[in-house]
Structure formats: structure tokens, C-alpha cells
C-alpha positions in Angstrom: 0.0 0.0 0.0 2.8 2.2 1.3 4.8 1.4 -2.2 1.5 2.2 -4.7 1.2 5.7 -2.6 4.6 6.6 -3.2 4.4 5.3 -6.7 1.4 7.7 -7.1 3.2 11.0 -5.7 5.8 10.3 -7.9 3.5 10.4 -11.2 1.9 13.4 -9.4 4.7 15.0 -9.2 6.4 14.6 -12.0 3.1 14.8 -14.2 2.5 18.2 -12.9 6.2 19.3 -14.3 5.1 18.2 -17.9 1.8 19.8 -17.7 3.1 22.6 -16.7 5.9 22.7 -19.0 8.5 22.7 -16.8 11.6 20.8 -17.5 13.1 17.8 -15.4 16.3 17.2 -17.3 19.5 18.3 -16.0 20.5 19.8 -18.7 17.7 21.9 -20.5 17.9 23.0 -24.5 18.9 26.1 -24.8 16.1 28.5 -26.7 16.8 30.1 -29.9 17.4 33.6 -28.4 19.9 32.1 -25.4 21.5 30.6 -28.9 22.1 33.7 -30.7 22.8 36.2 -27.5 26.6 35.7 -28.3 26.0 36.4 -31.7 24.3 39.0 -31.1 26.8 40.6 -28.6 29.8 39.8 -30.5 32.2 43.0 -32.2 31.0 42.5 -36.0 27.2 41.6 -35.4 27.0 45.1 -34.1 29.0 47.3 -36.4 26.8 45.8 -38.4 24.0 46.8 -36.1 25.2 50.2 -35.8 25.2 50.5 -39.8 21.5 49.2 -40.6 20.9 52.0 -37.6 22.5 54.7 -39.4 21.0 53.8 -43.0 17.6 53.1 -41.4 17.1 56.6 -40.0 18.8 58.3 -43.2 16.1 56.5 -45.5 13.2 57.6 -43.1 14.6 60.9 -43.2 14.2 60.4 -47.0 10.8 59.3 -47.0 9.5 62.1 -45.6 10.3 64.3 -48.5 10.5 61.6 -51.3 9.2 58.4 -52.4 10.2 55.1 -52.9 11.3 56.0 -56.8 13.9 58.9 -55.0 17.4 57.3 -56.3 18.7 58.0 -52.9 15.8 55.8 -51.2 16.2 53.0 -53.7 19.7 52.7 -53.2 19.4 52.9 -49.1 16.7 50.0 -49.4 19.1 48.2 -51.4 22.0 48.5 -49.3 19.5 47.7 -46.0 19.1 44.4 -48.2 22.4 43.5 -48.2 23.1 44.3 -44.9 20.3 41.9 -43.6 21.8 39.1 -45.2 25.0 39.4 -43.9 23.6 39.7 -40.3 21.4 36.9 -41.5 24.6 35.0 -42.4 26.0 35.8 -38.5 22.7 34.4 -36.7 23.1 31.5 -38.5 26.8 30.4 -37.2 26.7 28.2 -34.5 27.3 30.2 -31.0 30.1 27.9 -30.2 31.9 30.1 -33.2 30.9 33.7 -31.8 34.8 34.0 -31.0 35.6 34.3 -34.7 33.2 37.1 -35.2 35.6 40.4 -34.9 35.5 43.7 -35.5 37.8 43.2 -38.2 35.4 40.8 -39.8 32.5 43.5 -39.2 34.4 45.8 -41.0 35.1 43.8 -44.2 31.6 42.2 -44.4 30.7 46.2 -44.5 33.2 47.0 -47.1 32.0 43.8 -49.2 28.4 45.2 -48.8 29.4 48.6 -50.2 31.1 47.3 -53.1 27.9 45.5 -53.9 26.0 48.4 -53.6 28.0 50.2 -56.3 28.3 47.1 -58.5 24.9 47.5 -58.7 24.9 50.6 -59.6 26.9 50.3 -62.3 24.8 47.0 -63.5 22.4 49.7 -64.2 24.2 51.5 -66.3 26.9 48.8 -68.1 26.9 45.1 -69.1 28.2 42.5 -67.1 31.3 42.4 -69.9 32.1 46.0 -68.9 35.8 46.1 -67.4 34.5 48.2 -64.4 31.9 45.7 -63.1 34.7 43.0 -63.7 37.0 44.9 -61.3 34.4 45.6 -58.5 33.4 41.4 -59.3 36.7 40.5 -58.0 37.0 43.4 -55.4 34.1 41.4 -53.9 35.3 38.5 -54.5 38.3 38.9 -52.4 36.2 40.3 -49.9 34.3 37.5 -49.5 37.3 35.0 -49.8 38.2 37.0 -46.5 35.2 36.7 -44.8 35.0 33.2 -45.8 38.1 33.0 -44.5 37.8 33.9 -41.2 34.4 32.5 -40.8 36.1 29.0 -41.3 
């Protein structure tokens, strides 16, 4: 009798720490967020931070006297664009690698977005077969070699 009541406590107990959605492992998952905090903290996640800042409040500065057409506000979107990919790129590496993420590495993923920026510019305006998009290809090439690089 004694065993079954103790039996049934036990199930209580540890029923009530499912229900509730508590965890009984000694070593819980970490969540998504706790995953990315050193990410998010680390030297080249926020220059880029501090860039999307700066081009965020010059565009809706823009916007308040132009509209989307404006060259100016295109090409701020655009570069906003490539800047969330690259941060994009950073929440995806594995938090174990946050170490490798440098200020160094902040400033040539900013360089390499800049570069693309103006090779899109210039994609307006030439063909692909145009010696000065060739040149700003490999400039961002080598960028990215570096990044790559450094990433691992």
C-alpha cells in the first residue's frame, strides 16, 4: 500500500512538471534567443547593427520628402538588403563560433556590402562584360574570400 502511494506521488509529481511545461532534465535546450545572444553581442554583429541604424534613419529621413522612386531611397533599401543578409549570415553560425566574429570581420563584411551596392549601380548603367563591373566582381570576390576565410 505504502509502495503504490509513493508510486502515485511520484507520477503526481512529475506529471504536474510536464503539464506545466516545466523541464526535469539536467540539462535543458537552450532556446533560440539564449542561442544567438553571443552572436548578437559579438564585435562585428554590431557594427553591423550600428550600420543598418544609421542607413535606417537616413532613409526615413528620406521618406518624408521623397518616395520610394527617389534614387537616394532606392539605393538605401538596397544596401538595407544587403546588410540583412549578412547579419542573417551571422545568426546562422553556431554560438560555439561567436569568438571568430571580430570587428575586423564586421568591417570587411561592411566593405563587401558597399562594393555590392556600387556594382549594382553600375549593372544599371553597363553590361556585365564591362571592365569596371569585372574589377568591383573580384574586389568582392576577395572580400568574400576573406570573410570566408575567417568564418572557417
Amino acid at each position: 500500500m505504502l509502495a503504490r502511494l509513493v508510486l502515485v506521488i511520484t507520477i503526481s509529481f512529475f506529471g504536474s512538471q510536464i503539464c506545466f511545461g516545466q523541464k526535469t532534465s539536467a540539462n535543458p535546450k537552450p532556446t533560440p534567443a539564449a542561442d544567438t545572444q553571443a552572436i548578437r553581442s559579438s564585435p562585428a554583429y554590431a557594427d553591423l547593427l550600428l550600420e543598418k541604424t544609421e542607413l535606417q534613419s537616413s532613409l526615413d529621413s528620406l521618406l518624408i520628402d521623397y518616395t520610394e522612386q527617389f534614387p537616394k531611397v532606392k539605393e538605401l533599401r538596397s544596401q538595407l538588403g544587403f546588410l540583412q543578409a549578412e547579419m542573417d549570415r551571422l545568426l546562422a553560425i553556431k554560438p560555439e563560433n561567436a569568438g571568430r566574429l571580430s570587428d575586423a570581420l564586421g568591417k570587411l563584411m561592411l566593405r563587401k556590402i558597399e562594393l555590392e551596392s556600387n556594382l549594382e549601380t553600375l549593372r544599371a548603367q553597363y553590361k556585365d562584360d564591362h571592365p569596371e563591373v569585372k574589377k568591383l566582381r573580384r574586389k568582392i570576390e576577395s572580400y568574400e574570400a576573406s570573410i570566408k576565410e575567417i568564418l572557417g
